[in-house]
C-alpha angles and dihedrals in degrees: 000000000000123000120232127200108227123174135269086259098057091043091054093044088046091053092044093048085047090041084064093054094055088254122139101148108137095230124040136172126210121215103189098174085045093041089224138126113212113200126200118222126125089198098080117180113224079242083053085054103043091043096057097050094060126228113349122165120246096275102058083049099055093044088050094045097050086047100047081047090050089047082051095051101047090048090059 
């Protein structure tokens, strides 16, 4: 990718359109053929994760959760 350098007006329009989307990663990137948004964060919140992988009953939660919590605990 190549950086480009925009003004303190489209950055602040930019944060306001992704505010409304619930988005305040610090780096994005916009996929317009593809109609995504890609954020950049390495500290992802069990409701980050769920909500990412779309709709999943009760039970695919709770076995995520407790294995994102296991991955948590063996880290540390």
């Amino acid at each position: 990718m190549i950086p480009k350098k925009i003004n303190r007006q489209t950055v602040n329009a930019l944060k306001s359109i992704l505010d409304e989307l619930d988005i305040h990663n610090q780096r994005v990137t916009i996929d317009f053929s593809k109609e995504m948004i890609e954020v950049e964060d390495d500290d992802y919140s069990i409701d980050d994760l769920l909500e990412a992988a779309g709709t999943l009953t009760p039970e695919r939660a709770k076995e995520l959760y407790d294995e994102v919590k296991r991955s948590r605990e063996e880290w540390d």
